[in-house]
N, C-alpha and C positions, 0 to 999 in steps of 0.2 A: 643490556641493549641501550644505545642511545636516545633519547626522545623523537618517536616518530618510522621510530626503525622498524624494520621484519625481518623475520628469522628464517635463513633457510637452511636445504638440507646439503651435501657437500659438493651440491654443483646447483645451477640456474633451473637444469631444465630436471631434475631431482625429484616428484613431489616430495613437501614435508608429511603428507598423511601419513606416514610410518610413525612420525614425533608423534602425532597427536597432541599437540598443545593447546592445552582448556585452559580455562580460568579454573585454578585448584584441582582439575581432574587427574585422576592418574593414567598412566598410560594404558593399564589396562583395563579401563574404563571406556575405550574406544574398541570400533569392532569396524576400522577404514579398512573395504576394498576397493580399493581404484584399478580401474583396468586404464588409465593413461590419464596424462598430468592437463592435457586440455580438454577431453572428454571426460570428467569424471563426475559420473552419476551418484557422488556421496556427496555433491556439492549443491546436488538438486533438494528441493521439499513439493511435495505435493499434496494437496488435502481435498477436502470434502467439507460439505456444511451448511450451514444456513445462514440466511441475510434479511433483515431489518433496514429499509432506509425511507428518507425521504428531502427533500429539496425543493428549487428551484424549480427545475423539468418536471416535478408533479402538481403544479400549481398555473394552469396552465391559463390563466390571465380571468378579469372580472367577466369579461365578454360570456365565458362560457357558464358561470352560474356557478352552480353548485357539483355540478356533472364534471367541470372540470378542477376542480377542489379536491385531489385525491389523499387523505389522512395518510397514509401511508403503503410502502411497498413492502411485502413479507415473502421469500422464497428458498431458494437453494444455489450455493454457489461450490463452482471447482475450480482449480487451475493449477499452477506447477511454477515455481521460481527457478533458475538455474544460471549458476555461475564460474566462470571460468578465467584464466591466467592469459593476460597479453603478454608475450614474450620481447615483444619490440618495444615496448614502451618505457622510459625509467626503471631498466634490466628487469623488468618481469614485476615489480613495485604496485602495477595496475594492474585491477581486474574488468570484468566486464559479465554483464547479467543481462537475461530475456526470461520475460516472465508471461503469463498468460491467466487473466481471470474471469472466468462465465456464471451468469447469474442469469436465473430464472425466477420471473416472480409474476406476482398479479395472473395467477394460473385459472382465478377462475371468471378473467373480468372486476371491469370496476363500474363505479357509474358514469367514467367517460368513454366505454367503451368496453367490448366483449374482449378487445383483445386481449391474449395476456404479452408481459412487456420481458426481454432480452438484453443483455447487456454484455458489451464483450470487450476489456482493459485487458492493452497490449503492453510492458512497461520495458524501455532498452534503454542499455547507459552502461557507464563506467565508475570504479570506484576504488577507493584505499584503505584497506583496513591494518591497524598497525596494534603494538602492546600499550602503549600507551605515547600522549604528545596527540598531535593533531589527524583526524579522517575527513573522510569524506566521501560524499559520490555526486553524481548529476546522473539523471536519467529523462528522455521522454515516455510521456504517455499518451496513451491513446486510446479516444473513448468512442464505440459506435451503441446508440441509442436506439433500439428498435422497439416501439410502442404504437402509439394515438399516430405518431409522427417519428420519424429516422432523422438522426442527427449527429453528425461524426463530429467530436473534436479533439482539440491538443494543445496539454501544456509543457511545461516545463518544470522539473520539480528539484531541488538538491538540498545537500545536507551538509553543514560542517560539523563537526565536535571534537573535545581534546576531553579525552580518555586519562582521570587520576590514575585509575590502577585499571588493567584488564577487566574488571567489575561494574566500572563505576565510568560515565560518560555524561557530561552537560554540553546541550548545541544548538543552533539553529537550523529552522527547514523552512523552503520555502517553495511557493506553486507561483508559475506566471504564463498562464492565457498566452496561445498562441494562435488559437483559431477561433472564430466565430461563426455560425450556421445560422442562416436563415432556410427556415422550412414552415410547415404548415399543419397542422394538426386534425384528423377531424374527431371531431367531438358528438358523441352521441346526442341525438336531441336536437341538435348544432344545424342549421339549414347550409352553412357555409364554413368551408373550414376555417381556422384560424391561424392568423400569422405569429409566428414565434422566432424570437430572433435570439440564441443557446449560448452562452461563452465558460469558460473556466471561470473559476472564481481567482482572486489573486488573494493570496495568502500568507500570512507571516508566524512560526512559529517556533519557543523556545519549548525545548523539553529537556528532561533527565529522566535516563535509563541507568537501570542494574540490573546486577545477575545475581542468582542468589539460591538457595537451598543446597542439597548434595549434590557435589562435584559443579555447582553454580551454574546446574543446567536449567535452572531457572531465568525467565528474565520480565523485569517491568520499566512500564514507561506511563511518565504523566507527561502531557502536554497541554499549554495556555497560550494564546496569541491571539491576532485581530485580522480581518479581511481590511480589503480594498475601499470597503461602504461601512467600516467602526463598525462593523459585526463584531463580535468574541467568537475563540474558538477553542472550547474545553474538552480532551481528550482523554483516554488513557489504554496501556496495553499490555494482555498477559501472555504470555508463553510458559509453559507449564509442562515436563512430561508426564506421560500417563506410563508407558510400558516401554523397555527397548529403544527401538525405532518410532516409536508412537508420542505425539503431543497433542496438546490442547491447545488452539491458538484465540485467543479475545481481545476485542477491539470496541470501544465506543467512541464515537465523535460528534459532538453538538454544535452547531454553528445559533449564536444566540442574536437575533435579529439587531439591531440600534433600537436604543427608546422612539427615539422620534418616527420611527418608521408610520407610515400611512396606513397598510397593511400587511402588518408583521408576518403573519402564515404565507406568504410569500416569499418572502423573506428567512423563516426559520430552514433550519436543514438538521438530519441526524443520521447515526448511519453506527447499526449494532451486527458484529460479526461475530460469528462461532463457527471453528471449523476443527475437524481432527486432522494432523499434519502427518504425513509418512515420512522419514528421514534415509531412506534406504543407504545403505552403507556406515551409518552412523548412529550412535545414541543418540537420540533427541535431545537438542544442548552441550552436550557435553564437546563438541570439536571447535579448536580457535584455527581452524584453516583460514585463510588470509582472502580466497576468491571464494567463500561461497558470499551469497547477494547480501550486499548488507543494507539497498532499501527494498520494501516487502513492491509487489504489485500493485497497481493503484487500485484503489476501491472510494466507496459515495462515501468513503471520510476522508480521501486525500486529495481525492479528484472533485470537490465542490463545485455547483453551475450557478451560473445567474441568470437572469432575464437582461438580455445587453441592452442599452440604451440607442433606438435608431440612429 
């Protein structure tokens, strides 16, 4: 193949899932049934699991003391990736991905409040996944906040990277704020609520990913880069199968405040994901299909907030 190219099968609207084409898998190492080439449910993942975070939106200004100081969020998260073939676009070359992620956390109250807190990241966009030469995708996101205080926002996030071998990929990512919410908090203890004014963070990030173990249905990724306010941002990510259809999916992301910062616990952010992945119609890892999603959903490590400046 050319640099940049994709493989198909002996026509456009074809799917390749019969090839099965992995990174070093063999073909019968694949267990693809597509019931059609733009609906096909082997192209989805969905998981279950638990979530770790904290930011921006949990530090909810001095005014409120200590009540509104929350150490962190710890609950339970679901949702489902799924991506598919634009046939009009650069003969079929683009894909396109919608994605859905829900968290539940602070289930038993905090000290700003009994409530507990909700999260719900919507991610849509298009993308290019090729053998190797250059990828890509852009997607937005969408984040609704329901806590102390409700707070909708959106960024913008994309990806380039050029692929040595099917294995092995070095790129950039990056986040840019699109919305900002002015809303109001109330705070336990708090005689009056408080104003809060919510944005994305902007972001800049270089990473390198592989793939790796049997049939290189493995895959890892480190990530290092800087915000908007000379924060750092050190990341990294596992995918792992367990059985079959079944994976392990792991994520951490630390957002490291600036020295100079005034009050840095405002400032810091982090965000630790564990979930078991379903792959229905597929090994876990093991399929190089060209439109399943090739960025994940956003979550409190890609979707970053800040306190915006009035």
């Amino acid at each position: 193949l050319t640099p940049g190219a994709m493989h198909y099968g002996a026509s456009e609207g074809v799917s390749f899932q019969n090839n099965c084409n992995t990174c070093g898998a063999l073909q019968g190492a694949c267990i693809c049934q597509p019931f059609g080439w733009l609906l096909d449910w082997s192209r989805g993942d969905l998981w279950l699991g638990s979530v770790g975070f904290s930011g921006a939106s949990s530090s909810l200004g001095a005014a409120a003391g200590d009540a509104g100081q929350v150490a962190g969020n710890f609950g339970f998260q679901e949702g489902f990736n799924f991506g598919t073939r634009l046939p009009g676009l650069l003969q079929g070359q683009l894909g396109s991905q919608l994605g859905l992620r829900f968290t539940q956390s602070q289930l038993d109250g905090t000290s700003a409040g009994a409530d507990h807190r909700t999260q719900t990241f919507v991610t849509a966009g298009l993308f290019r996944r090729v053998d190797y030469g250059f990828q890509g995708g852009l997607v937005v996101d969408y984040l609704h906040d329901d806590w102390v205080y409700k707070a909708d926002l959106l960024q913008l996030r994309g990806e380039l990277s050029f692929l040595f071998s099917p294995c092995h990929d070095f790129g950039f990512r990056f986040t840019d704020n699109q919305q900002t919410d002015d809303t109001t908090a109330v705070i336990r203890g708090q005689t009056a609520p408080i104003d809060l004014r919510l944005s994305g963070l902007n972001t800049y990030r270089f990473f390198y990913r592989a793939r790796f173990g049997h049939n290189a249905a493995g895959q890892a990724e480190l990530q290092a880069g800087f915000s908007e306010d000379s924060s750092a941002i050190l990341g990294a990510n596992l995918r792992t199968p367990l059985q079959n259809q079944l994976g392990l999916d792991i994520s951490t992301t630390y957002l490291v405040p600036p020295s100079q910062a005034d009050m840095p616990y405002m400032q810091e952010g982090w965000n630790l994901s564990l979930a078991v992945v379903w792959t229905p119609g597929r090994c876990f890892g093991s399929d190089r299909d060209y439109y399943r999603p090739l960025l994940s959903v956003a979550d409190n490590g890609s979707f970053l907030t800040r306190h915006a400046l009035p």
